[in-house]
Wavefront OBJ file of the C-alpha trace (Angstrom):
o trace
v 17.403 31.670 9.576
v 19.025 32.392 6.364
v 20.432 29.485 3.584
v 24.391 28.388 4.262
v 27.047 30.729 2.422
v 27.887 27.776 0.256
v 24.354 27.705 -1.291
v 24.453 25.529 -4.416
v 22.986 26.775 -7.359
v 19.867 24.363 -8.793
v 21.573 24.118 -12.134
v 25.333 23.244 -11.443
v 26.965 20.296 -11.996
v 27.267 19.056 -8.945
v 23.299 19.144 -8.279
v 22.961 17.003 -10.963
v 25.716 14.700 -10.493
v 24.411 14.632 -6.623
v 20.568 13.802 -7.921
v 21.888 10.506 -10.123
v 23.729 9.362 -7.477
v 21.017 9.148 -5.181
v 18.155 7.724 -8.308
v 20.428 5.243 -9.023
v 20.979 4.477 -5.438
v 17.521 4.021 -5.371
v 17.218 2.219 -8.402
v 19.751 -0.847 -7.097
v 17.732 -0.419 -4.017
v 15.183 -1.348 -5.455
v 16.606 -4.228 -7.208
v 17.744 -5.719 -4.073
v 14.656 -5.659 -2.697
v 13.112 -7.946 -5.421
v 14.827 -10.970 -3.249
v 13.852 -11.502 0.747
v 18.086 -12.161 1.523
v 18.859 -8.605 -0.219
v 15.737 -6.720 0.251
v 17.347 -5.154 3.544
v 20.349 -4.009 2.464
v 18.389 -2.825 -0.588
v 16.261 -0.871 1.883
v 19.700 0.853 3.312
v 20.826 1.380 -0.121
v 17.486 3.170 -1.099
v 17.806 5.186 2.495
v 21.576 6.246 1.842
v 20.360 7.924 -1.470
v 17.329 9.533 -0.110
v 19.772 11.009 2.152
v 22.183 12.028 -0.595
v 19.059 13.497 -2.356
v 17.764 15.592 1.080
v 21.010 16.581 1.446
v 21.443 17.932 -2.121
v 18.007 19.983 -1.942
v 18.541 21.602 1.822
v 21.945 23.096 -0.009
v 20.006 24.246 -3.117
v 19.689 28.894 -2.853
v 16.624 29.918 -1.880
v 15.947 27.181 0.955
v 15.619 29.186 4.071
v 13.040 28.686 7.365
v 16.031 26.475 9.095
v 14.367 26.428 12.249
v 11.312 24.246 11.003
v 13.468 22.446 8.409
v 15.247 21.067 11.245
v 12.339 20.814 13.796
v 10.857 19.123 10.999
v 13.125 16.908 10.329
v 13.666 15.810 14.115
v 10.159 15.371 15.059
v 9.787 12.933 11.790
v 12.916 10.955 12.773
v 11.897 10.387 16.137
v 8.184 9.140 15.782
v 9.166 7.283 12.558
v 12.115 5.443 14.312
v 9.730 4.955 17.579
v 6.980 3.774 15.604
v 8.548 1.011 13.076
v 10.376 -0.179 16.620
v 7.307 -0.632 18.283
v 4.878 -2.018 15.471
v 3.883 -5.538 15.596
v 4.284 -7.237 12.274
v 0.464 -8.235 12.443
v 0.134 -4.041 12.196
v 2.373 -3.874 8.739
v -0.303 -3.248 6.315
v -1.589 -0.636 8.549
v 1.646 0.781 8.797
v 2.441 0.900 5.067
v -1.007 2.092 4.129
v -0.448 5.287 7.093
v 3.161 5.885 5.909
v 2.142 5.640 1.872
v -1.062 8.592 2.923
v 1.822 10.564 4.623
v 3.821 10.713 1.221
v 0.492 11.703 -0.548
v -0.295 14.401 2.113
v 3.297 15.966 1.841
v 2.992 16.325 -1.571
v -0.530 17.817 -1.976
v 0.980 20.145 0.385
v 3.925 20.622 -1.731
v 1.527 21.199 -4.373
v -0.383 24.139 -2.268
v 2.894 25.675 -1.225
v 4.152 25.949 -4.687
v 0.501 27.500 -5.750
v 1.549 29.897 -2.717
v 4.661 30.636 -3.901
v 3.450 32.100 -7.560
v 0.713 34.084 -5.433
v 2.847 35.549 -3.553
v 5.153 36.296 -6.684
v 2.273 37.972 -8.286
v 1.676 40.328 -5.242
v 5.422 40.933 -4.749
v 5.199 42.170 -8.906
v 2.257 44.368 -8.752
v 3.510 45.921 -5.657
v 6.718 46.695 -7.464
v 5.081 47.716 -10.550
v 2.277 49.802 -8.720
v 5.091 51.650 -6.456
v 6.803 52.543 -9.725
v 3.967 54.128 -11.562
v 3.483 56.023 -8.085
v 7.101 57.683 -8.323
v 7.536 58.386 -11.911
v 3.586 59.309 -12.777
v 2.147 60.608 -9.385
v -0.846 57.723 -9.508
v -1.451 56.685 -6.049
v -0.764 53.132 -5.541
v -4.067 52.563 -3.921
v -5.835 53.337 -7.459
v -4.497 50.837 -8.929
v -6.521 47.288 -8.512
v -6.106 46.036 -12.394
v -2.550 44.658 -12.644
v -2.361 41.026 -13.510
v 0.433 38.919 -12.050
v 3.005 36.639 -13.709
v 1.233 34.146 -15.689
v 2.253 30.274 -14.577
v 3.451 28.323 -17.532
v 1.447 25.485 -17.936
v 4.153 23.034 -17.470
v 4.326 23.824 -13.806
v 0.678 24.696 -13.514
v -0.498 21.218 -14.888
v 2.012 19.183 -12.535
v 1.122 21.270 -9.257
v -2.559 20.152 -9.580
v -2.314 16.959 -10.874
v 0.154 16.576 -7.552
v -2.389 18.355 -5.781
v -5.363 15.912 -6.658
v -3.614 12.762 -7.023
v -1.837 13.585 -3.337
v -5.008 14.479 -1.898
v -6.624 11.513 -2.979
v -3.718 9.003 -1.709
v -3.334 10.588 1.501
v -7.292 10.316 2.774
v -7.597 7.303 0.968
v -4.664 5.580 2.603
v -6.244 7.033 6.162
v -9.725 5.078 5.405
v -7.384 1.537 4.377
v -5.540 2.580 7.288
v -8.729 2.533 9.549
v -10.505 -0.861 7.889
v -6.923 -2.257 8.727
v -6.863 -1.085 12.129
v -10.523 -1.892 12.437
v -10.950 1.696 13.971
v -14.084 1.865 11.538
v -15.900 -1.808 9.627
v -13.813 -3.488 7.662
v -16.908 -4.582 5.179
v -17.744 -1.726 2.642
v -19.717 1.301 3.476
v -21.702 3.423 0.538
v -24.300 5.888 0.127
v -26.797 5.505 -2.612
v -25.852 6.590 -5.714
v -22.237 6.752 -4.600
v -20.645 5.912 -7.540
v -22.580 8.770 -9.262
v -21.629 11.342 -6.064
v -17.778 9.971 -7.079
v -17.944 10.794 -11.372
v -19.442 14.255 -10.445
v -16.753 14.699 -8.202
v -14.601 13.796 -10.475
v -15.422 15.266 -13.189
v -15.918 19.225 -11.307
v -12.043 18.455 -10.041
v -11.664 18.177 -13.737
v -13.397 21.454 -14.739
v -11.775 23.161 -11.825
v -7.773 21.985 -13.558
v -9.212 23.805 -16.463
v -10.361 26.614 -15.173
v -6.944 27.798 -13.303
v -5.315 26.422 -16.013
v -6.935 28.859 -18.098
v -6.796 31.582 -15.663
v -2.944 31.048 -14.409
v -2.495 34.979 -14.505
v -4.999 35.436 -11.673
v -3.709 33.083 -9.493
v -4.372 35.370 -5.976
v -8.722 35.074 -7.479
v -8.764 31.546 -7.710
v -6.879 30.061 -4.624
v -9.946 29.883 -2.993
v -11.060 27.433 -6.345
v -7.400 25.603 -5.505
v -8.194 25.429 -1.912
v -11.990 23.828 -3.049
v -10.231 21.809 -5.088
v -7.871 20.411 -2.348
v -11.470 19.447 -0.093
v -13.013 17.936 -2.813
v -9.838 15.562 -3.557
v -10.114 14.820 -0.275
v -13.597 14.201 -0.339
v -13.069 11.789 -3.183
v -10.551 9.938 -1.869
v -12.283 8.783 0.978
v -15.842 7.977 -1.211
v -13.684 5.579 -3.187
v -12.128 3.708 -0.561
v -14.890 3.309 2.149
v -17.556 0.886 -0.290
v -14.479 -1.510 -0.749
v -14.125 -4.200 1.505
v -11.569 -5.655 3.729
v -10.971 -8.896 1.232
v -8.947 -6.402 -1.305
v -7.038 -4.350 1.160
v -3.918 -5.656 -0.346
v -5.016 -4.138 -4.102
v -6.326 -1.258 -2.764
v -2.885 -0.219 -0.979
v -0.560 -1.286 -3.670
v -3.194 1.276 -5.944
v -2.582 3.991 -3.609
v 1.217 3.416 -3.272
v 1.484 3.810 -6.853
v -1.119 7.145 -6.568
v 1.512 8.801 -4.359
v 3.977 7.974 -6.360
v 2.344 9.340 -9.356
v 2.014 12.788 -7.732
v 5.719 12.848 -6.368
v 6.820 12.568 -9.666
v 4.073 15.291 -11.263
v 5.534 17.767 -8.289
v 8.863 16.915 -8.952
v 8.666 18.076 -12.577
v 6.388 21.500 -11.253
v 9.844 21.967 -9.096
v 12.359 20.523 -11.991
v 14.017 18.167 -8.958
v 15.200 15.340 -10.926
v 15.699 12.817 -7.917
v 11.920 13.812 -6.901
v 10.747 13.225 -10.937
v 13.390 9.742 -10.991
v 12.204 8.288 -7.145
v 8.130 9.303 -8.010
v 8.196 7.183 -11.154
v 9.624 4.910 -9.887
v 7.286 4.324 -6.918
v 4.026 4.665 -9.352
v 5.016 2.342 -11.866
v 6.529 -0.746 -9.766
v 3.378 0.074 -7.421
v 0.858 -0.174 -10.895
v 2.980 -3.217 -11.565
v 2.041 -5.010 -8.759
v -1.477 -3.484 -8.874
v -2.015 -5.177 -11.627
v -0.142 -8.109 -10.853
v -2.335 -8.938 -7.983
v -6.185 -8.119 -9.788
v -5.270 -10.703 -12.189
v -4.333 -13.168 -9.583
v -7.916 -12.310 -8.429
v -9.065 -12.621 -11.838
v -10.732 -9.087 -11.278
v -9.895 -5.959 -13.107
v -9.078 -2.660 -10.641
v -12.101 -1.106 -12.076
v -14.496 -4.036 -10.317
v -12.340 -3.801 -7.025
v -12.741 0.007 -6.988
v -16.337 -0.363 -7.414
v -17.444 -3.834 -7.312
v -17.744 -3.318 -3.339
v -16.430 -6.964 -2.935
v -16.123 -8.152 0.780
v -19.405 -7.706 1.933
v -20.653 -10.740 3.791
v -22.293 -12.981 1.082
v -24.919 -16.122 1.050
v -23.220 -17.712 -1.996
v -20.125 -19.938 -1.280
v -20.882 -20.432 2.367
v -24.309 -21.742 3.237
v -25.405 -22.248 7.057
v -22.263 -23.075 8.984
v -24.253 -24.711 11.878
v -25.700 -27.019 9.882
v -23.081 -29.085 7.844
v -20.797 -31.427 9.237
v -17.005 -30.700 9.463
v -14.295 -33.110 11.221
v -12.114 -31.769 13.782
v -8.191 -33.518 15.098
v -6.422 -32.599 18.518
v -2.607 -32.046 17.738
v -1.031 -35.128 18.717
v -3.423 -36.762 15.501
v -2.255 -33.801 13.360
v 1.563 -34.767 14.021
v 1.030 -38.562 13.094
v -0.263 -37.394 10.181
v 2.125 -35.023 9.251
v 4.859 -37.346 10.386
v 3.518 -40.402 8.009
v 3.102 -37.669 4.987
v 6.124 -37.614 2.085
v 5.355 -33.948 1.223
v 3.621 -31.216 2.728
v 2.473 -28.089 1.549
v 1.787 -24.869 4.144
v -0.295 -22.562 3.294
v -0.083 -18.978 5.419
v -2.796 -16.219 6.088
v -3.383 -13.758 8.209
v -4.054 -16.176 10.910
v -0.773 -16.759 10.983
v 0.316 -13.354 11.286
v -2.096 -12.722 14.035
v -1.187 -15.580 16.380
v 2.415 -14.699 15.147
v 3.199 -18.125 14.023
v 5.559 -18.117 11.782
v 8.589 -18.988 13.913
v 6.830 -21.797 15.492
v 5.937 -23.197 11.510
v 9.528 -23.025 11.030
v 10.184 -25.005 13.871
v 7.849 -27.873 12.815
v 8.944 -27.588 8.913
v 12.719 -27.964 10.612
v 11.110 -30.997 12.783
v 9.476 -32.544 9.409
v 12.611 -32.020 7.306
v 14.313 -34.255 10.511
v 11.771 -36.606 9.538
v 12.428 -36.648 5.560
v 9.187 -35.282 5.006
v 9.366 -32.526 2.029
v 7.766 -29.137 2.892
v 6.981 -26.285 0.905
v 5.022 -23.239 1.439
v 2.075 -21.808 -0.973
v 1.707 -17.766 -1.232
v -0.681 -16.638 -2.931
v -0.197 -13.322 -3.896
v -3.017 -11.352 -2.008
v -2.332 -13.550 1.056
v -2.590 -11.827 4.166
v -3.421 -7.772 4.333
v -0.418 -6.523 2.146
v 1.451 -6.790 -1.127
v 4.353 -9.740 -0.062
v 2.612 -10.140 3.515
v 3.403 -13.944 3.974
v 6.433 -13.550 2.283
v 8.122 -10.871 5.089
v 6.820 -13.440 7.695
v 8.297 -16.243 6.415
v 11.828 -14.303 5.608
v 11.947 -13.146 9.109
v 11.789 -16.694 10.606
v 14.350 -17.602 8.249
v 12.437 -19.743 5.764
v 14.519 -20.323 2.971
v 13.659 -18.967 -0.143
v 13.511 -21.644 -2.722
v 10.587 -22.985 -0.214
v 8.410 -20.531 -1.014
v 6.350 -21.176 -3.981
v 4.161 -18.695 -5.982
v 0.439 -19.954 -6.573
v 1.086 -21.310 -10.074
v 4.073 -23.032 -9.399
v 2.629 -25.021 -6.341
v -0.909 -25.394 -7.962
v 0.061 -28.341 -10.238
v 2.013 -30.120 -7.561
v -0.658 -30.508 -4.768
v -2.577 -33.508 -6.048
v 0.224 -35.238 -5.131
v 0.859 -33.717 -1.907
v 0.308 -35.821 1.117
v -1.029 -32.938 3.136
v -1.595 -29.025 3.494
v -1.398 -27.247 6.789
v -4.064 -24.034 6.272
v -3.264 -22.078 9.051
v -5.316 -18.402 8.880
v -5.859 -18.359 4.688
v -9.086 -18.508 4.416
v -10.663 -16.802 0.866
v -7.453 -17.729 -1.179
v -8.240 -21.383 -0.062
v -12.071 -21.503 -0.456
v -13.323 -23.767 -3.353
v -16.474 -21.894 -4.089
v -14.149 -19.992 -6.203
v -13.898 -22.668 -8.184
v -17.530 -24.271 -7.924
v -20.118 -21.853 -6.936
v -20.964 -19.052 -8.862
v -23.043 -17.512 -6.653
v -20.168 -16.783 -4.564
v -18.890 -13.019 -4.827
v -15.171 -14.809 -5.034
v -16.419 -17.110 -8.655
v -13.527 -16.896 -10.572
v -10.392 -15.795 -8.086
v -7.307 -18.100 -8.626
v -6.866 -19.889 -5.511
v -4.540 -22.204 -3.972
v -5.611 -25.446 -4.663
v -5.485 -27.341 -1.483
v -8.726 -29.533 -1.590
v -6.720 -31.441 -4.193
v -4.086 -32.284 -1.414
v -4.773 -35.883 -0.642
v -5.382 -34.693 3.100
v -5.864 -31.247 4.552
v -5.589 -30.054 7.722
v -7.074 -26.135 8.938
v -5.379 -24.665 12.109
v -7.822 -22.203 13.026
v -9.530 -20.747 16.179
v -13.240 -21.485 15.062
v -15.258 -21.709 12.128
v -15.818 -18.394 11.470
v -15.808 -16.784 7.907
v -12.594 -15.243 6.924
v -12.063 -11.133 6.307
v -14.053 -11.409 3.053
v -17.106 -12.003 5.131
v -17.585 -15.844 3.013
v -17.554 -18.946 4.767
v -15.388 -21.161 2.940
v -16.331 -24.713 1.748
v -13.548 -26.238 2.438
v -13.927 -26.775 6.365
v -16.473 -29.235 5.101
v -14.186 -30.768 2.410
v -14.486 -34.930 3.799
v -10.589 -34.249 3.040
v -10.331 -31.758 5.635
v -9.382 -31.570 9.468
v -9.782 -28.707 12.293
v -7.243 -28.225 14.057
v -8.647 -25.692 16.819
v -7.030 -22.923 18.569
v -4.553 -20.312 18.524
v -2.273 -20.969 15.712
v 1.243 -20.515 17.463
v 0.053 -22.560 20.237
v -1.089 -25.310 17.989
v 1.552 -25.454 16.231
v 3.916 -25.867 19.026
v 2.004 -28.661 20.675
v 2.449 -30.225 17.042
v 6.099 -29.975 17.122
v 6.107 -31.285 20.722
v 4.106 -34.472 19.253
v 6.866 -34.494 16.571
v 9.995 -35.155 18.529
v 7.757 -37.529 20.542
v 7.288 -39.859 17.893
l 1 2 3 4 5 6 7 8 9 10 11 12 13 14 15 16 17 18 19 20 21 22 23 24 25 26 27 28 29 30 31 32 33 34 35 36 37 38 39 40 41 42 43 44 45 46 47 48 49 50 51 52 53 54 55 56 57 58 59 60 61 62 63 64 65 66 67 68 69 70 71 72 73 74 75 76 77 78 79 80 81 82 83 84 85 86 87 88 89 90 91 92 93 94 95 96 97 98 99 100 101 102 103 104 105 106 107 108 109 110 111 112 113 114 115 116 117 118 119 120 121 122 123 124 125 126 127 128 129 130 131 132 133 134 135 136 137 138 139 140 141 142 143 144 145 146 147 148 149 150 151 152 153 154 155 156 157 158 159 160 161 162 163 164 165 166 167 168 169 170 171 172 173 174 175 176 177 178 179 180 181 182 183 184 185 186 187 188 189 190 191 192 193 194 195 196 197 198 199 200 201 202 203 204 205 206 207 208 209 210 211 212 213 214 215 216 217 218 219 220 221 222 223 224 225 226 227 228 229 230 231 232 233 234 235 236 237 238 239 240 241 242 243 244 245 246 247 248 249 250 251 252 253 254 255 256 257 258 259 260 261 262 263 264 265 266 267 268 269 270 271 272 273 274 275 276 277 278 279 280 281 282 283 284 285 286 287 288 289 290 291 292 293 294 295 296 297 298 299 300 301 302 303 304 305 306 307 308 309 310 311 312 313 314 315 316 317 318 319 320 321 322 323 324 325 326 327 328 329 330 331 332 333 334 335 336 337 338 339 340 341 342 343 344 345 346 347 348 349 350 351 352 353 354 355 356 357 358 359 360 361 362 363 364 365 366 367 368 369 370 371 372 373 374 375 376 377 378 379 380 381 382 383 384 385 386 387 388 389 390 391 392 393 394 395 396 397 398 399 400 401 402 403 404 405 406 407 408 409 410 411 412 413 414 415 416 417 418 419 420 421 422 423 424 425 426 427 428 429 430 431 432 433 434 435 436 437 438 439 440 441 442 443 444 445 446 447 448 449 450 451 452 453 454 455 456 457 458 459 460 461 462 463 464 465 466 467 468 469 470 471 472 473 474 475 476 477 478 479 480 481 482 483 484 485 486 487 488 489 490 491 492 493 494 495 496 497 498 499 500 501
């Protein structure tokens, strides 16, 4: 199928005018979404200039193939619609990380297609050239093999491969977080010997390889099978970096790639001068660095030791033999005295409470407690749960309000006067060894300081180590309570306790 009649041309007025519309769209999107009451309108906002910025680039000349376009677009609306409706909020970060690789896969492939497109350019000229030497000079066309095509300017040559790599990498890195997530392969981290070596050859020969066809643009049609090598060994690399890091730094590790794919959008948006594509890229790679770096140093670890630290492998420091040292355990109807006797009380939500999908029950027995003139408050620490503002989407969709939720720093200096915190699945961002042993592989990472509370209680199935493979020390804290079983169910037995009393 051919392009509409009223094709626009890529550098009228209207295309542009069309393309800041939709990157400021996103922009205020954005901007909304910095606040749990705004962040889904800023989500529609963001969507409505996506739209605007689709729109504009189906009705640029030259887009033809309408037949996929639209099959395309269909088959994407549908399974993305079907999926988000059907995904459990405990399968989020596995979500984001799958969705995230899909941006990085479209645009390696973007990046390949455009490589394509000068190929084919450069056959289209030397066929045109050769058939022209054949009329006016009688040379067969067949004799001639030593015509060189166009030769790509390096401003479109350097994006296209940086696109190409840096997509690459996102997209089968994302898949491997995606799989740890999903626990479709082990969450703790997997190596070969000598891998980091393996990875700075790899990366260095991806290097050499950008050189050489950036050298070499005119013979573009020689060296796609070097482009094509290229694309592998991104690949390749993508997965080798992601598979020795463990499940503990998830959160880091997606909010890296995010901002990966967002880097290559951007370097294929200036390879196909689409301003919205340059504008939405950057901004997705540096909010996404942002936060990158936002959360290592609330682990108090650079992203150079979480790349290749291989941190969340099951550890002997900060841990010790669970069988033998004595914890104290509550039933629920204790845990609601307690909590109904308390002044303040802090929660403080994991992944456990995700899992046991909690969070609506909490709210009931924060609502119950607030009856009761009890102050509560909630601790999130920012690499809580398995992605980037886990606890925080939790706790806005059971309508927590806001100014409850307090960021690690704030709430740290308050909780040694805090009558009690209610752990319910946060296991490494509560474990004291952070703070006291430095054996442990988590010395060092801020934490939320509950074993200052004057009494702590732990809703939790069993005693089992938490996703970083480390036991934590403070089950054993003479503070501390167990409160066994599933969280939700705990916690409503709690609230029943509550209006009891």
């Amino acid at each position: 199928m051919s392009a509409p009649l009223a094709a626009l041309s890529p550098d009228s007025a209207i295309v542009a005018i069309l393309y800041i519309l939709s990157f400021s769209l996103f922009i205020y999107g954005l901007k909304l979404g910095t606040h749990p009451t705004s962040a889904r309108r800023g989500n529609l906002v963001a969507a409505v200039g996506m739209a605007i910025a689709v729109a504009t680039t189906l009705g640029l000349k030259g887009i033809g193939n309408w037949g996929i376009i639209i099959a395309g677009i269909l088959v994407g609306t549908i399974i993305g619609a079907v999926a988000s409706k059907r995904v459990k909020m405990t399968e989020m970060p596995q979500m984001v990380a799958l969705y995230n690789g899909l941006g990085g896969g479209a645009i390696a492939l973007i990046a390949w297609a455009e490589y394509r497109h000068w190929v084919h350019q450069g056959e289209v000229l030397k066929d045109e050239v050769s058939n022209l030497l054949t009329i006016h000079s009688g040379i067969p066309g067949g004799a001639i093999t030593s015509l060189e095509g166009p030769s790509v300017p390096l401003e479109v040559m350097i994006p296209t491969l940086l696109a190409m790599i840096v997509g690459s990498i996102s997209f089968w890195g994302s898949n491997v977080a995606f799989g740890k997530l999903q626990e479709l392969i082990p969450s703790q981290p997997m190596g070969l010997p000598g891998q980091k070596i393996i990875n700075g050859v790899l990366l260095l020969a991806l290097i050499a390889g950008c050189v050489v066809l950036g050298m070499n643009a005119e013979y573009m049609d020689l060296n796609q099978p070097l482009f094509i090598l290229m694309l592998v060994g991104a690949a390749v690399l993508g997965v080798m970096v992601v598979m020795p890091i463990g499940g503990a730094d998830m959160p880091v590790v997606i909010s890296l790639l995010n901002a990966f794919t967002g880097l290559s959008a951007a370097a294929a948006g200036i390879a196909l001068d689409n301003t919205a594509l340059i504008v939405a890229g950057t901004l997705v790679g540096s909010s996404g660095t942002i936060l990158t770096l936002e959360m290592a140093t609330a682990m108090n670890r650079s992203v150079a030791n979480i790349l290749f630290a291989g941190f969340g492998s099951p550890a002997t420091g900060g841990g010790g033999d669970q069988e033998q040292r004595p914890y104290r355990s509550m039933n629920a109807q204790d845990a609601a005295i307690q909590l109904a006797y308390a002044d303040s009380v802090v929660i403080v939500p994991g992944y456990g409470l995700a899992v046991a999908q909690a969070q609506h029950a909490v709210k009931e027995m924060a609502d119950e407690l607030n009856k009761k003139g009890v102050t509560v408050n909630y601790a999130i620490h920012p690499v809580a749960g398995r992605m980037p503002g886990h606890m925080n989407v939790l706790l806005a969709e059971a309508d927590v309000p806001y100014e409850q939720l307090k960021e690690m720093d704030e709430i740290n200096p308050d909780l040694p006067q805090t009558d009690v915190c209610v752990v319910i699945g946060a296991n490494d961002v509560t474990n004291p060894a952070a703070k006291t042993d430095e054996s442990s592989p988590i010395y060092g990472m801020p934490i939320i300081e509950v074993d200052e509370a004057q009494q702590v209680l732990v809703l939790k199935r069993s005693m089992s180590a938490g996703f970083a493979g480390i036991d934590n020390d403070l089950f054993y804290n003479e503070k501390t309570a167990m409160v066994f079983g599933d969280a939700k169910g705990t916690v409503q037995d709690i609230v029943t306790e509550l209006g009891n009393l």
